[in-house]
KOLPASE-703680 format. One record per residue: residue number from 0; x, y, z of N, C-alpha, C, O, CB in turn. Coordinates in Angstrom, 1 decimal. Glycine has a CB too. Layout:
# KOLPASE-703680
   seq      nc1      nc2      nc3     cac1     cac2     cac3      cc1      cc2      cc3      oc1      oc2      oc3     cbc1     cbc2     cbc3
   NUM        X        Y        Z        X        Y        Z        X        Y        Z        X        Y        Z        X        Y        Z
...
//
This chain:
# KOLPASE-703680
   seq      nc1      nc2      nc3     cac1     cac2     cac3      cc1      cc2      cc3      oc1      oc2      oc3     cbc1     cbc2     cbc3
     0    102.6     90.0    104.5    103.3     88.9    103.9    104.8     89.1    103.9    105.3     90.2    103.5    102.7     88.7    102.4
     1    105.4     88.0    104.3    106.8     88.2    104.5    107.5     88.1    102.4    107.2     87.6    101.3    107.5     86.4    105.9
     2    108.2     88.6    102.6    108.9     88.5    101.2    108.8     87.4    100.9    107.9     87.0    100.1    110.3     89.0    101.0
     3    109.7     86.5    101.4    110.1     85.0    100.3    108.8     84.6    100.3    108.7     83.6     99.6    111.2     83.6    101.0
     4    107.2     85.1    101.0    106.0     84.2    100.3    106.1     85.1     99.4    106.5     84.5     98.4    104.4     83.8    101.0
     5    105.9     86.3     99.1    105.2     87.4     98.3    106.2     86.8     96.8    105.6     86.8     95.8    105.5     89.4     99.1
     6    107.6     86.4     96.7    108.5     86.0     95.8    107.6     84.5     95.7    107.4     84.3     94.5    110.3     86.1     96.2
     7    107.2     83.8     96.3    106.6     82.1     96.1    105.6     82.6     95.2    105.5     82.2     94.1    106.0     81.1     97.5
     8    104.6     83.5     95.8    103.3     83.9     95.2    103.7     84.0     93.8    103.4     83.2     93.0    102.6     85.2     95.8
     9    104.6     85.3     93.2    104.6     85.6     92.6    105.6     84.4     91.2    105.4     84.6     90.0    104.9     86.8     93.3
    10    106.2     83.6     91.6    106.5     82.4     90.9    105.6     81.4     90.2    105.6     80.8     89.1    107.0     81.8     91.7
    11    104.7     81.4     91.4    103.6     80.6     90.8    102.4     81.2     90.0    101.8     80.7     89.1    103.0     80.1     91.8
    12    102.2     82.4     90.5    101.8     83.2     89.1    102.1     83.3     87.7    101.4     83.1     86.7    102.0     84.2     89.2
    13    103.3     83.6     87.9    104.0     83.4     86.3    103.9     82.6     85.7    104.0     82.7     84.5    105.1     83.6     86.1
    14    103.8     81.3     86.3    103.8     79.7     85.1    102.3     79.9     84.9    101.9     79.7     83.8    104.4     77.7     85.9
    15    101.4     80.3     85.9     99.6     80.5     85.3     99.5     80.6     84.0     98.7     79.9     83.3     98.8     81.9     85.7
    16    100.2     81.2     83.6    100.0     82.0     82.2     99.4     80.8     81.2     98.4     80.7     80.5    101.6     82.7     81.4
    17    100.3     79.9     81.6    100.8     78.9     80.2     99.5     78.0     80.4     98.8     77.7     79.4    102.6     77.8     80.4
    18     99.1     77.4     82.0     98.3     76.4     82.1     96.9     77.2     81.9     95.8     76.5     81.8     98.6     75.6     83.5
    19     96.8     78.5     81.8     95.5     78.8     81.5     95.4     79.1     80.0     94.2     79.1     79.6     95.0     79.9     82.5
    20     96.2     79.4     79.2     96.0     79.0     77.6     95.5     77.8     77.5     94.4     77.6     76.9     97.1     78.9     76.8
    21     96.3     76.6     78.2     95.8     75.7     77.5     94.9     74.9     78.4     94.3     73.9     77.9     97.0     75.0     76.8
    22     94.6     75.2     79.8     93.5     74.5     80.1     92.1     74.9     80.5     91.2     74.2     81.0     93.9     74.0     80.9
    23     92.0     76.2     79.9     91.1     77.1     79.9     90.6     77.2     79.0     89.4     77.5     79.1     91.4     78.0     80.2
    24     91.2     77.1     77.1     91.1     77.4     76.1     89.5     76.9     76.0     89.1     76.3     76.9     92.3     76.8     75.4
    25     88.6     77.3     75.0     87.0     77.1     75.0     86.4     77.5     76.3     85.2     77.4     76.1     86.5     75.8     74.7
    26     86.7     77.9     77.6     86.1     77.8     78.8     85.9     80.0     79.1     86.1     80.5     80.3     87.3     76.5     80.1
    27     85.7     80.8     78.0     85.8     82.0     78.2     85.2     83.0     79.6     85.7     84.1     79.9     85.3     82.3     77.2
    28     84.1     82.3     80.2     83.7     82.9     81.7     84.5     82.6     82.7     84.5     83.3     83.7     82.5     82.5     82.2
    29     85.5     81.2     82.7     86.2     80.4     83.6     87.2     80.9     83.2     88.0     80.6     84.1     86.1     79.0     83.7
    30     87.9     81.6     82.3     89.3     82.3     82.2     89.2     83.8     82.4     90.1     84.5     82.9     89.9     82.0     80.7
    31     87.7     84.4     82.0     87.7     86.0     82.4     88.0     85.7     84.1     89.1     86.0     84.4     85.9     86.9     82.0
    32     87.3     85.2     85.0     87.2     85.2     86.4     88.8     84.7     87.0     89.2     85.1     88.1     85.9     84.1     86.7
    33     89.4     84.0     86.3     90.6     83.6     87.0     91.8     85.2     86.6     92.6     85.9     87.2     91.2     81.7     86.3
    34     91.5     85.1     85.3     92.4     86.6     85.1     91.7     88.1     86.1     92.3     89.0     86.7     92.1     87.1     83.0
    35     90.7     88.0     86.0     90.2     88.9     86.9     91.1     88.6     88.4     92.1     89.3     88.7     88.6     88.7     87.0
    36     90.5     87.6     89.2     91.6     86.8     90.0     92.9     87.4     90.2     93.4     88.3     91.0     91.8     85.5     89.4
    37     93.4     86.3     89.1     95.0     86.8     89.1     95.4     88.6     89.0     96.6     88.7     89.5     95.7     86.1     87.7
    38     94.9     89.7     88.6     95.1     90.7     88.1     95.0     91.2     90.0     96.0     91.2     90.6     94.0     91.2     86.8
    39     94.0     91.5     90.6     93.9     91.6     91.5     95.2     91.2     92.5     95.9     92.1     93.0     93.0     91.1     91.5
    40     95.2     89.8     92.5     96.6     89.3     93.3     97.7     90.0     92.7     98.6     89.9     93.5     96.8     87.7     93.3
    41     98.1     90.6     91.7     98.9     91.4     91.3     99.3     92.4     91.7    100.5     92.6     92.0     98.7     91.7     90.6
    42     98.3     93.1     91.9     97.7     94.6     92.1     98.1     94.1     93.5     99.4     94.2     93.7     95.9     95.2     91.6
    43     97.5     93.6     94.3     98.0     93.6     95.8     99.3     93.3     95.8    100.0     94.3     96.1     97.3     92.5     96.7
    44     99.9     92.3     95.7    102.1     92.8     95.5    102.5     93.5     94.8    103.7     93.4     94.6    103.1     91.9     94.9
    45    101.8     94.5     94.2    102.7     95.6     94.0    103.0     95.1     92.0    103.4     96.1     91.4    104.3     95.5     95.4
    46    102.8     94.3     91.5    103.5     93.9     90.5    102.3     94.2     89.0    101.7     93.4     88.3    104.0     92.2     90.9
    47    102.2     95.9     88.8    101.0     96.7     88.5    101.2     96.2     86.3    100.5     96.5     85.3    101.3     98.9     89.3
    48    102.5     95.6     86.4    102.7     95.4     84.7    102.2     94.1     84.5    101.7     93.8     83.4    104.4     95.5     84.1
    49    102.1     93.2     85.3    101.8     91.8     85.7     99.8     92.1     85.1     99.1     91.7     84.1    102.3     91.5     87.9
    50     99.6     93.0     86.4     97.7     93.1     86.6     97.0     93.6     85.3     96.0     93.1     84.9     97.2     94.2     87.8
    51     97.7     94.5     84.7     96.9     95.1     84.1     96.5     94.6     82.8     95.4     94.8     82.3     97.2     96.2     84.1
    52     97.7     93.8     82.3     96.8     92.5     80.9     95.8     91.5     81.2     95.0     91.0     80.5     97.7     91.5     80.1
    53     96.2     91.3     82.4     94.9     90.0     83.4     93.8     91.0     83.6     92.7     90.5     83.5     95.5     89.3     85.4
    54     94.0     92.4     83.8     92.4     93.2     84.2     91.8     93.5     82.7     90.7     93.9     82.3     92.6     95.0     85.2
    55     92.8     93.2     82.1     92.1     94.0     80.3     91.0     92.3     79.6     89.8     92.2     79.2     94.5     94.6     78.5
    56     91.7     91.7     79.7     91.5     90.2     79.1     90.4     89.9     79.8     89.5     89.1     79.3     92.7     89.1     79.2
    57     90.2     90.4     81.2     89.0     89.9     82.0     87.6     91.1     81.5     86.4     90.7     81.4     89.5     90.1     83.8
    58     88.2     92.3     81.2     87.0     92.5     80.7     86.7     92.5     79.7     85.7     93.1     79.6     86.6     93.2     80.8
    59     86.9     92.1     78.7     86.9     91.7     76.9     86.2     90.3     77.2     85.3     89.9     76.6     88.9     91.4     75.8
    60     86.6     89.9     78.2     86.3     88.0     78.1     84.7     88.4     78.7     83.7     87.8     78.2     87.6     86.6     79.6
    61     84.5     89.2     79.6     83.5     89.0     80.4     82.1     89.9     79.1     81.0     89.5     78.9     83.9     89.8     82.2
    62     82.7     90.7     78.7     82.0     92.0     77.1     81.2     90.9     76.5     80.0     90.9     76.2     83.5     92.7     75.5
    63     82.3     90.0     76.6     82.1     88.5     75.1     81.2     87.6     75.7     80.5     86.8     75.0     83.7     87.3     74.6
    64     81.2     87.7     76.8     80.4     86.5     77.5     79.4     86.4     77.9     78.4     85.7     77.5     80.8     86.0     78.3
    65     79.5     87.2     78.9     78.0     88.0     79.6     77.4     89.4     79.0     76.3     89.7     79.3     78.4     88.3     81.3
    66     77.7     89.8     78.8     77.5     91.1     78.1     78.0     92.8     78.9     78.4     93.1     80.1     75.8     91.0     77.8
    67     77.8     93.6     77.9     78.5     94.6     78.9     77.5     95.2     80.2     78.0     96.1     80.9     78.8     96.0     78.0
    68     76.7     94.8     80.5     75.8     95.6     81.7     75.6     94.6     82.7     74.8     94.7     83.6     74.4     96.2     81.3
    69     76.8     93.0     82.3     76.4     92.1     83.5     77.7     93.0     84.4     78.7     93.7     84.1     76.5     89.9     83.1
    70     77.1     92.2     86.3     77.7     92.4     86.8     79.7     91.9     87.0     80.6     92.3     87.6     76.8     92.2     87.3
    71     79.5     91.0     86.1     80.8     90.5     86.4     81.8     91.5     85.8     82.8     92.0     86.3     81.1     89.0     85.9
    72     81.4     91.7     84.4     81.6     92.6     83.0     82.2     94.4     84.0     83.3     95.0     84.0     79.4     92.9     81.8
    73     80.7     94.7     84.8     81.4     96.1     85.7     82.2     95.5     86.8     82.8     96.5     87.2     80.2     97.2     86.4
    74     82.5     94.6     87.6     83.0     94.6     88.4     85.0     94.7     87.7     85.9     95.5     88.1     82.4     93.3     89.1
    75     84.9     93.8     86.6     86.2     93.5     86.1     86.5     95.1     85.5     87.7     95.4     85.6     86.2     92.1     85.0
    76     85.8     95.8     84.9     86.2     97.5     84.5     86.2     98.2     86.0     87.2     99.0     86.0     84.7     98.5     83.3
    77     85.7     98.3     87.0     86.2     98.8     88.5     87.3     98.7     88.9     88.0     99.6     89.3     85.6     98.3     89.6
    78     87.8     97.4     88.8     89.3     96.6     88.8     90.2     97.4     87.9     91.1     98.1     88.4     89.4     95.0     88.1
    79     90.0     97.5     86.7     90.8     98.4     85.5     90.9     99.6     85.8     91.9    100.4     85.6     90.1     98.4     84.3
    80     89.8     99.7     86.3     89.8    101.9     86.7     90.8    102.2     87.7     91.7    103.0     87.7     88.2    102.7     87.7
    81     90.3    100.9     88.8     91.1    101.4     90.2     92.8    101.3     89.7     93.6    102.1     90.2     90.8    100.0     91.8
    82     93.3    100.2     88.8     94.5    100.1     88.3     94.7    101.4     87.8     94.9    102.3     88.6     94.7     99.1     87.3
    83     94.7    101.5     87.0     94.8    102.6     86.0     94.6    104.0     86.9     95.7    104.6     87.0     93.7    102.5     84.8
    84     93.7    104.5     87.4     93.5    105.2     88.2     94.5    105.7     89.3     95.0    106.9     89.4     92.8    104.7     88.5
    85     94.8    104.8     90.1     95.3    104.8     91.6     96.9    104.2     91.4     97.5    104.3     92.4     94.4    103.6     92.6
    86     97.5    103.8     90.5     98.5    102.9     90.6     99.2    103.2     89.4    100.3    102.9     89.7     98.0    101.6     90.7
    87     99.3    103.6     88.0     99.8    103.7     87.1     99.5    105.2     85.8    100.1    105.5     84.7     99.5    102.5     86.8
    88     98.6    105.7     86.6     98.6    107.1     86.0     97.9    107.6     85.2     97.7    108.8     85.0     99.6    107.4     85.5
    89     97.2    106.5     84.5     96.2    106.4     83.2     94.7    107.2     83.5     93.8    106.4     83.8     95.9    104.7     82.9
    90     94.5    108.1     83.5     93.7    109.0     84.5     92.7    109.0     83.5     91.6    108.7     84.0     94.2    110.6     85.0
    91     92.6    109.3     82.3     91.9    109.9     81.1     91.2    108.0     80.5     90.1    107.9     80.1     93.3    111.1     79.7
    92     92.0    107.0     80.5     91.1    105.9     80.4     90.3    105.6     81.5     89.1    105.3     81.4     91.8    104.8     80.1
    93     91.2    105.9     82.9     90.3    105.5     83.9     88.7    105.8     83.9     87.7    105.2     84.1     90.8    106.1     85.0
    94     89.0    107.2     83.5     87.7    108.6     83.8     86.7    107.9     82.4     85.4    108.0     82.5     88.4    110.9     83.4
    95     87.3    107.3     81.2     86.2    106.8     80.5     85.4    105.4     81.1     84.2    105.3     81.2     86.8    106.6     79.2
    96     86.3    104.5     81.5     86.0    103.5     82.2     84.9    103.9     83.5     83.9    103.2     83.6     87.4    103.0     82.8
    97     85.0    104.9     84.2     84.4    104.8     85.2     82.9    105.9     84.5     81.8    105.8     85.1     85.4    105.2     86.6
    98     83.1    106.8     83.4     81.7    107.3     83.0     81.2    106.3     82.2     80.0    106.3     82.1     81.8    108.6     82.2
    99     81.9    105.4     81.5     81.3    104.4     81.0     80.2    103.5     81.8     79.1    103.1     81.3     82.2    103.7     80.7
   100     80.6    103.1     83.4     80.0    102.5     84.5     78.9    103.1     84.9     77.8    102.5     85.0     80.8    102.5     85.5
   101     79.3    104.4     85.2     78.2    105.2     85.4     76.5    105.8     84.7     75.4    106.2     85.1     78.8    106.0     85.6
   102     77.2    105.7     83.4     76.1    105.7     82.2     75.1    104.5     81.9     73.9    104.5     81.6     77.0    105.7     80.9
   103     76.1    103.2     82.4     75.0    102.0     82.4     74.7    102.1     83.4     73.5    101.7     83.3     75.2    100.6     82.1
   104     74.9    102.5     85.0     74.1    102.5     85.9     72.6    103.3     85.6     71.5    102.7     85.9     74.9    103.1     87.0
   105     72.6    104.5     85.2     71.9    105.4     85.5     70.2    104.2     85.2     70.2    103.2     84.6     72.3    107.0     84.5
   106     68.9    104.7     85.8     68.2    104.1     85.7     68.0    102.6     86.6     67.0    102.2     87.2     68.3    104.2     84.6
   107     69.0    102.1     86.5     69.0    100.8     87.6     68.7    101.0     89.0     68.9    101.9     89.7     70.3    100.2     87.7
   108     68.0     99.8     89.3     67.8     99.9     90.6     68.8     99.5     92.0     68.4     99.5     93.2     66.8     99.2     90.5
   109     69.7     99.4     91.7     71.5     98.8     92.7     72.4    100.1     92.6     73.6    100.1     92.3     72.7     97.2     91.6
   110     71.8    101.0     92.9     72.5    102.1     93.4     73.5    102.1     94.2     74.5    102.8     94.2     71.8    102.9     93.9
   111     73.1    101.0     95.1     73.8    101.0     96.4     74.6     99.9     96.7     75.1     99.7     97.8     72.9    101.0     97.4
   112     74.9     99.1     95.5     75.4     98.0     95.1     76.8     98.6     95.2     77.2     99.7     94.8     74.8     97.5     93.8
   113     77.8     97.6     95.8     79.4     97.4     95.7     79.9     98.2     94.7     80.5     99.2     94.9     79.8     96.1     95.5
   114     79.6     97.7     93.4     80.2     98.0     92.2     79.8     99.5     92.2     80.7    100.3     91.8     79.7     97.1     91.1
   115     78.8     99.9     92.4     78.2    101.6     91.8     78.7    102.0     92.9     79.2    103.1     92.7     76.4    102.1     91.5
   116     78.9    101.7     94.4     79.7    102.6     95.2     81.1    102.9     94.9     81.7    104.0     94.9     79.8    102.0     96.4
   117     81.8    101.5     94.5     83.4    101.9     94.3     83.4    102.7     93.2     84.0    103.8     93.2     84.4    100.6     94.1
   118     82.6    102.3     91.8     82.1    103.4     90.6     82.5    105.3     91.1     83.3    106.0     90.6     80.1    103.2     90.3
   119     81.6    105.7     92.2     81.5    106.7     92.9     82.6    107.2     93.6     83.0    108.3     93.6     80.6    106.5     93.8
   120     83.0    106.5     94.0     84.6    106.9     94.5     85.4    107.0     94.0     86.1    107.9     94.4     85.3    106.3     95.2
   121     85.8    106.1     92.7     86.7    106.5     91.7     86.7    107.4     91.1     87.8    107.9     90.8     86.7    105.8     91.0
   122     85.6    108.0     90.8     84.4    109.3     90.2     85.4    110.2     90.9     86.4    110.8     90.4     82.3    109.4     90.7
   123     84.9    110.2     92.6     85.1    111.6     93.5     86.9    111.4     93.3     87.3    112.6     93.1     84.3    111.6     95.7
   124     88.2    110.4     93.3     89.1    110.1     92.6     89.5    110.9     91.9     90.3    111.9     92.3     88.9    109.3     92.1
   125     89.0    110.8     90.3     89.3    111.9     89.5     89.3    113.4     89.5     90.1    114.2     89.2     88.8    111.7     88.7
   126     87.9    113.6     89.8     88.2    114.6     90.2     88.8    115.2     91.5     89.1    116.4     91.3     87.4    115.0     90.1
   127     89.1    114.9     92.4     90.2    115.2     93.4     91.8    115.5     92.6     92.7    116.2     93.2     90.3    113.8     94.5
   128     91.9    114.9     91.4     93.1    114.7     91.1     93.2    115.7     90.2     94.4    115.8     89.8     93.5    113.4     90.7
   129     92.4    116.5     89.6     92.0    117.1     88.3     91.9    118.5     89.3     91.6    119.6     88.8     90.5    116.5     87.3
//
């Protein structure tokens, strides 16, 4: 991405804020998923102060909504880990985030599921770094 889009992107991001208070407001699965969204697109330009209240709000929203062992709920804490983790230093929330993941995995049958792989990598992550 050439700069002046990655600066357009990042313009139009910032007014989000406002239109998803107020056109989102009562709609809590339709605002976890777009903050999830937006956090992400963050995270990919580089703009890691931006992502990480969009990755936090997405999983509180998703806790509240779906509950903690739905998939949307771990996908949006994988997001958080990999932030935190990989990008800003936060190693000791990460490592709870991702034993948290791993604790509700155990027993399930989606071992091999997206989410419990990247879970696993983040895992082998910490400890590489430790």
């Amino acid at each position: 991405m050439e700069l002046g889009s990655a600066v357009a992107v990042l313009e139009v991001l910032a007014n989000s804020e406002d239109m998803i208070r107020r056109q989102l407001a009562g709609e809590p699965e339709v605002e976890a998923e777009v903050r999830m969204t937006l956090g992400i697109v963050y995270r990919q330009l580089g703009n890691l102060r931006h992502a990480e209240p969009h990755l936090r709000n997405a999983v509180e929203l998703f806790r509240q909504t779906a509950g903690e062992r739905d998939p949307k709920t771990k996908q949006a804490k994988v997001e958080l880990a990999n932030l935190l983790l990989l990008y800003s230093g936060s190693d000791d929330e990460a490592e709870l985030l991702v034993r948290d993941l791993l604790e509700s995995a155990a027993g399930e049958s989606a071992q091999d599921h997206p989410i419990h792989i990247r879970t696993l990598y983040l895992s082998a992550s910490i400890r590489r770094k430790r």
